[in-house]
N, C-alpha and C positions, 0 to 999 in steps of 0.2 A: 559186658556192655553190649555187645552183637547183638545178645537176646534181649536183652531191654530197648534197643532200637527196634528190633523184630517186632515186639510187642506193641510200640508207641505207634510201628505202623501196622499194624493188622489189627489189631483190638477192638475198634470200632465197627470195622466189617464183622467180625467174629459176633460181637455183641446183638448188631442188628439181625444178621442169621438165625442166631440162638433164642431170639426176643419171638420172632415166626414162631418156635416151639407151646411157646406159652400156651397157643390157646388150645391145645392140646389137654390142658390141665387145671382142676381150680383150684381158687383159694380155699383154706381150710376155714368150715364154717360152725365145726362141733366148738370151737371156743367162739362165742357169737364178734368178742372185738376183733377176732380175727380176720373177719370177712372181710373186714371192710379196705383191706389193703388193696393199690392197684393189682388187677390182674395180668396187665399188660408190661411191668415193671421188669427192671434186668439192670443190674450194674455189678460191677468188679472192681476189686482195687487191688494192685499186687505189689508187695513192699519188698525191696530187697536188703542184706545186711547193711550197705553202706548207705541207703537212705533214698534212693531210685523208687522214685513212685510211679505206676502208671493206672490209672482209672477209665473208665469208659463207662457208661450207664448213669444210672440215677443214684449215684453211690452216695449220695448227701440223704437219702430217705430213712428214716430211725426203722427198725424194726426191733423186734425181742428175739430172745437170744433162742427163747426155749430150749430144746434139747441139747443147744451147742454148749448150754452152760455145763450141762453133764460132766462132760468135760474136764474141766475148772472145780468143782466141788468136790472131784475124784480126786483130784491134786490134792487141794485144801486138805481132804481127810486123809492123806498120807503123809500129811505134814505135821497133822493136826494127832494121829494114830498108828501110824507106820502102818509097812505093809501086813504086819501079824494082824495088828486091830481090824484092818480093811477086810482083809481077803476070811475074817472069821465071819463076816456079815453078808458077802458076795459072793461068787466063783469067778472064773477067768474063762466062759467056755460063749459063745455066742448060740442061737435059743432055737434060731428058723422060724421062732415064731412072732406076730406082732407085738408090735413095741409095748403095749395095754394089756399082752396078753397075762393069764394069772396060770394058765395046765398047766407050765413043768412045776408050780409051786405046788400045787394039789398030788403031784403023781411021781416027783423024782426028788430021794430022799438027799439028803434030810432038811426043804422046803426051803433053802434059803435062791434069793433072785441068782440067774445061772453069770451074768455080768450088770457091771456099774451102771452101762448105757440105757437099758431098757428101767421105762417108768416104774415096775418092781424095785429096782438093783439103785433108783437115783434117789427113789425115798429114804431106802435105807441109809444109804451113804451121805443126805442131808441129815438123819438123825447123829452123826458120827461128828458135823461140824461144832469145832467148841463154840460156848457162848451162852451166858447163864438165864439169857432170855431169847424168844426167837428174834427181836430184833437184835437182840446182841449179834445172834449168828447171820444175820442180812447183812450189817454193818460190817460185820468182818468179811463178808464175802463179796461186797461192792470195791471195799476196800485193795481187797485181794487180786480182783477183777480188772480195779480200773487202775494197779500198777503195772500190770501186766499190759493193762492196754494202752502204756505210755504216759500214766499220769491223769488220763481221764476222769474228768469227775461222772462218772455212770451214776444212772438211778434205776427204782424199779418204773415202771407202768402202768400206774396204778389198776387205770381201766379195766386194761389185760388182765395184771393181779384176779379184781373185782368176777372179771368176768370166767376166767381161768378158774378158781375158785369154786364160785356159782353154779357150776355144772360137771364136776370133777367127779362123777359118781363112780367109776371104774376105778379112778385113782383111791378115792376115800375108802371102797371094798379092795384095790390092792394095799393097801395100809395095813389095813384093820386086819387082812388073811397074815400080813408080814407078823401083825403084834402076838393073832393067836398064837401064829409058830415059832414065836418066842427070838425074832428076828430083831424085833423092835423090843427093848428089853422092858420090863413090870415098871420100871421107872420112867419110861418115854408115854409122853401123852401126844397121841398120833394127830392132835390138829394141829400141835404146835408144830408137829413135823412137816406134816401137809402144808402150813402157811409159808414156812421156811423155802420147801420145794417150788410153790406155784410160786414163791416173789422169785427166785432167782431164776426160775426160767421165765419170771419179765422185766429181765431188766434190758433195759432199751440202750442201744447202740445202731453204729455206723457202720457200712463196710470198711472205713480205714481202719478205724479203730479194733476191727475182728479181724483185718488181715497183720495188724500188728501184735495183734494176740498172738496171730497163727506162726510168727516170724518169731518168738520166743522161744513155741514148740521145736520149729523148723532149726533154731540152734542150740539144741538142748536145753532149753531154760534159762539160757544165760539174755541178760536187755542186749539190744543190741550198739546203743549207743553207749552207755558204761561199760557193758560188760559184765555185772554185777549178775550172778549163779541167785536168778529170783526165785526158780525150783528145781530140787535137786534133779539130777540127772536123770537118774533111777527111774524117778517118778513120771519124768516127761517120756523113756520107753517107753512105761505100761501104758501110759495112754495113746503114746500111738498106736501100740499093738493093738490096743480095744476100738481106735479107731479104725483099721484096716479090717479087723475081725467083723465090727458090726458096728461103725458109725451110721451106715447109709442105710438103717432099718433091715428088711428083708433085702433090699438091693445091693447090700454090703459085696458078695462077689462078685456080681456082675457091676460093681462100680472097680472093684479091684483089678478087674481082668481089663476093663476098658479104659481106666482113666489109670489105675495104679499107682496113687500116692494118699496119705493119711488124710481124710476126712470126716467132719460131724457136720449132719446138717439138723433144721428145725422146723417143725411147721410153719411160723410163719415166714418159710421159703430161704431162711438163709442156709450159707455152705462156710464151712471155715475148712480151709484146704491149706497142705503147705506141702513144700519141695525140699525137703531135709536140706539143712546145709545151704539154701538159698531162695528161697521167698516162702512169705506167708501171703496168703489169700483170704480176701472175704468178699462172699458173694449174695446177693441178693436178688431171690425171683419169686414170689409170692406163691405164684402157680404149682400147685402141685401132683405129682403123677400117681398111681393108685399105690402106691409103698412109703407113700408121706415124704419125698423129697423135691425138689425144683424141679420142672421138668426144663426149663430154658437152661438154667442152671449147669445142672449134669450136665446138658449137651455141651454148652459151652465149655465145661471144665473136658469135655472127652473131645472135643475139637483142639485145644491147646496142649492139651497132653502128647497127643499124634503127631501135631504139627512140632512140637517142640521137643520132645521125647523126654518126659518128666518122669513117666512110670519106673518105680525103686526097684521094678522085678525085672 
């Protein structure tokens, strides 16, 4: 409770500190809806196991989940495939290279994406989600999503979708390089894949709603209010591990060294962070710094980490 006082008093200062950062950084404009997000934007919310909420910022603002959804479809497919089916489509290794990037598939054998995070590694593992249509597999994955996220009814965005879509030309050549290499099997037809991927990374939320996502992870999978094991144990490690490895793009160790607790974040500016064992985080800051993460953001999560001492290492 000490720290949740802590927090209800400092938060706000923290917030508006971190908010300074912003202009430091832009919104991301290669998905043209994206742009349109404030740039001067910045809220948190942090949820603890017994139900202690504290917020600060414009945390009522929707954005899309993009990459945080990663995440979550990694789960899905090892629920959906176990770890054998997964780790035959992926590897377990982080890349050093951008999140879009296709070298190590062209040049390090035998061409499958080296992790789930990277836009390579989430195609594939959307092609893993059951569902005998792609909307079948959206359906299950909002579903999936929004019990996680306490019952939420979530949707996609369409916009986003639309516009996500429309100019996917690196992701459509990462597909297509996945099917030649036989990654994406003679049976998978890669738009359906494609359309699967771009809706779930729009599907629109809250930062409460992400930081109670992140309070799921933060207790092994288990709700926190029943108590009810939503994802196996197992499964919520490896994603933290892939979170610490490479949620934060290229910035993954120097977000480790400096902030040191599991995070994914998404182009359009969100963080999903959690403190094992007691709070889950979602954060929200449009702005982003040249390695595609928040720059108010980060700061902000690497100001309460210090001040608080959250880091797992």
């Amino acid at each position: 409770m000490a720290i949740i006082e802590e927090l209800r008093a400092k938060l706000p200062a923290w917030v508006e500190a971190s908010r300074a950062i912003a202009v430091e950084g832009q919104v991301a404009s290669y998905i043209p809806e994206l742009a349109k997000a404030p740039r001067e934007a910045l809220g948190i919310t942090i949820l603890s196991p017994d139900g202690e909420i504290v917020s600060a910022g414009e945390t009522e603002l929707l954005f899309t989940m993009q990459s945080i959804s990663k995440v979550f479809t990694l789960m899905l497919a090892f629920m959906d495939n176990g770890e054998e089916g997964v780790f035959a489509k992926v590897g377990m290794e982080p890349t050093g290279d951008d999140f879009n990037s296709m070298l190590k598939l062209e040049l390090v054998e035998p061409g499958k994406p080296f992790n789930p995070l990277i836009n390579a590694g989430a195609i594939a593992i959307s092609s893993l989600i059951h569902g005998s249509t792609p909307a079948a597999k959206v359906e299950r994955i909002l579903a999936f999503f929004g019990e996680v996220a306490g019952g939420a009814a979530l949707s996609v965005n369409a916009d986003v979708f639309r516009s996500e879509s429309a100019t996917a030309h690196r992701n459509r050549s990462l597909a297509y390089f996945l099917k030649d290499n036989e990654v994406l099997g003679e049976e998978i037809d890669v738009e359906e894949v494609l359309s699967v991927y771009f809706q779930h990374c729009a599907i629109e939320i809250t930062c409460g709603q992400l930081a109670r996502m992140a309070l799921v992870l933060a207790l092994g999978g288990a709700d926190p209010v029943s108590g009810q094991q939503l994802i196996p144990r197992r499964y919520v490690q490896i994603a933290k591990a892939f979170m610490i490895m490479c949620g934060m793009y290229n910035a993954s160790g120097e977000f480790a060294i400096k902030v040191g607790i599991p995070a994914k974040s998404g182009v359009s500016g969100g963080i999903l962070a959690l403190v094992p064992g007691r709070y889950g985080i979602g954060v929200i800051g449009p702005a982003l710094g040249p390695k595609g993460n928040s720059t108010a953001g980060v700061h902000l999560l690497e100001t309460m980490s210090a001040s608080l001492d959250w880091s797992v290492f």
